[in-house]
C-alpha positions as CSV (number, residue, x, y, z in Angstrom):
1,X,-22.0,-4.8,-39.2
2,X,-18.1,-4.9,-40.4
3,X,-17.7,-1.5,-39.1
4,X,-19.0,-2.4,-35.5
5,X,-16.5,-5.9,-36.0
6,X,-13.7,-3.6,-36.4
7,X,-14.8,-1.8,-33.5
8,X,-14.8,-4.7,-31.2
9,X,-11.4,-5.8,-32.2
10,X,-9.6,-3.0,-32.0
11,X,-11.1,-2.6,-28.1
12,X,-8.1,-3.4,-25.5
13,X,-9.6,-5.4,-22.4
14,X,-8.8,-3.0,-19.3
15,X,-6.3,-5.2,-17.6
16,X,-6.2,-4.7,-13.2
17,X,-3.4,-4.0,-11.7
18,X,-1.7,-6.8,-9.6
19,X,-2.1,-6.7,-6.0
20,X,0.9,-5.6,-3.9
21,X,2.4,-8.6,-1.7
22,X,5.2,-9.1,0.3
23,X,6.6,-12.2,1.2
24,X,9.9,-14.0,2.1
25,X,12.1,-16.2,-0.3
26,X,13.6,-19.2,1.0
27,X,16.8,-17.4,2.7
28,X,14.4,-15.2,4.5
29,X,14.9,-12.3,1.9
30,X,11.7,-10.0,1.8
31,X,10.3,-10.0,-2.3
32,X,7.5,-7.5,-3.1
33,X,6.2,-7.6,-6.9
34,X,6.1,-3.8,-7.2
35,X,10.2,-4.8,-7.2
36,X,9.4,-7.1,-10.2
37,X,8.0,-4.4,-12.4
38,X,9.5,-4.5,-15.7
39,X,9.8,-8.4,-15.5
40,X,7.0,-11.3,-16.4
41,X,5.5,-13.1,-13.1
42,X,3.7,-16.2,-12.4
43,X,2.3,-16.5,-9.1
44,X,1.4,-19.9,-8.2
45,X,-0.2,-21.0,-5.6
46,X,-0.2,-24.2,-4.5
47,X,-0.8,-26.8,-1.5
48,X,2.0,-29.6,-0.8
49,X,-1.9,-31.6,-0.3
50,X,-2.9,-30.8,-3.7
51,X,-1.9,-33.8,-6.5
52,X,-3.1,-31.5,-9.1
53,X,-0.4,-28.7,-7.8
54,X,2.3,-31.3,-7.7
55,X,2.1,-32.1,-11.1
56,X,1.7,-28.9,-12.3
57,X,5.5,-27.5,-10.6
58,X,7.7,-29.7,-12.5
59,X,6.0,-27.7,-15.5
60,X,6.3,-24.5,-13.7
61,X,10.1,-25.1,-13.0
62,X,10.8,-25.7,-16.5
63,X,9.2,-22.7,-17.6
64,X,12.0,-20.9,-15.1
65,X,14.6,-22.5,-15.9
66,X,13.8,-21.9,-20.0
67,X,12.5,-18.2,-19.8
68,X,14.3,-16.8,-16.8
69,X,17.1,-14.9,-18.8
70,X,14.3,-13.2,-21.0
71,X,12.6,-11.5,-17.9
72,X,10.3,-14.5,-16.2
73,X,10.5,-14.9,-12.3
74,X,8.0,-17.7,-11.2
75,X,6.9,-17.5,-7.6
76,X,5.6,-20.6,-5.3
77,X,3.6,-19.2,-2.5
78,X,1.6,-22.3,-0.2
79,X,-1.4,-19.2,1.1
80,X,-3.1,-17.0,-1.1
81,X,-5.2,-14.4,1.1
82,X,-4.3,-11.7,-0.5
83,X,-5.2,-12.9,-3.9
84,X,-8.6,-14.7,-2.0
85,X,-7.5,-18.3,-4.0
86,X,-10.1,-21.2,-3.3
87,X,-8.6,-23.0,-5.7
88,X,-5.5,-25.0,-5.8
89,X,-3.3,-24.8,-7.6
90,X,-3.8,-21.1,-8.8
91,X,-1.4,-19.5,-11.1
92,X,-1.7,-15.7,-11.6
93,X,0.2,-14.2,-14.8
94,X,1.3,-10.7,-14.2
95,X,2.8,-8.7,-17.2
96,X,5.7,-6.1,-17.2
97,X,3.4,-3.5,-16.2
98,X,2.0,-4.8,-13.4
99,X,-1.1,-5.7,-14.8
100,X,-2.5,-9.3,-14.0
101,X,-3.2,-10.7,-17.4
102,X,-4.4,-14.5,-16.4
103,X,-5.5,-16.4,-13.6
104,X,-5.9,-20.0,-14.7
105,X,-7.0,-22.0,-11.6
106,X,-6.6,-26.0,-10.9
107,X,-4.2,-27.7,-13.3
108,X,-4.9,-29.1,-16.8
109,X,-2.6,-29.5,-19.5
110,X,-4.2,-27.5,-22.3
111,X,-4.8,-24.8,-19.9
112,X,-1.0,-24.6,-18.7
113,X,-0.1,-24.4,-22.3
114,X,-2.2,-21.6,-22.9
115,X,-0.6,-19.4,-20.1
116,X,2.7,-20.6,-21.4
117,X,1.5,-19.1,-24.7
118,X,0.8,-16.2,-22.9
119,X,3.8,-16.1,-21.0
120,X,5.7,-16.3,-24.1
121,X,4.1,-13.4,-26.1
122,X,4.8,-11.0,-22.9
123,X,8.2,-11.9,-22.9
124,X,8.3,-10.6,-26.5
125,X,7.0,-7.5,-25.3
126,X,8.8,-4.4,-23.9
């Protein structure tokens, strides 16, 4: 039994990689995440509708402002076809691979705290 525990401990979840997007930045500049790669991104999604999304960007702002120098970029986007969101507000963590780690959808606080937890630890990483 404490061999098989061991087992299942030491098995990595197989992590997808994030899907490709291009979109434009407020001064019309293109971004596409495969230019992020070696950096930590949040995709958000989120609906100027949505009183759940507006209380959750002051958060996500902070979390900028804090982390940006250690390798976070946090991304607002207001349509989310290509990552088929029902659900708003819906943050997608991506690490420095690539790889989406987290999607946490709708806003509570314990939840946001966990993907800042996250966020944090795959800062640390390189």
């Amino acid at each position: 039994m404490r061999a098989l525990l061991l087992l299942l401990l030491a098995i990595q979840p197989d992590y997808e990689p994030a899907k490709e997007f291009e979109a434009r930045d407020l001064a019309g500049s293109a971004i596409r995440l495969s230019e992020l790669k070696g950096r930590v991104v949040v995709l958000n999604f989120w609906g100027i509708w949505c009183k759940s999304c507006r209380q959750e960007i002051p958060h996500l702002s902070a979390l900028d402002r804090e982390w940006r120098e250690r390798g976070l970029v946090v991304l607002g986007a207001d349509y989310g076809d290509a990552y088929e969101v029902l659900v708003y507000p819906t943050s997608v963590v991506i690490d420095r691979k690539g790889l989406t780690r987290l999607r946490v959808e709708g806003y509570r606080e314990e939840s946001f705290e966990d993907m800042k937890s996250l966020v944090e630890r795959l800062l640390e990483e390189k």
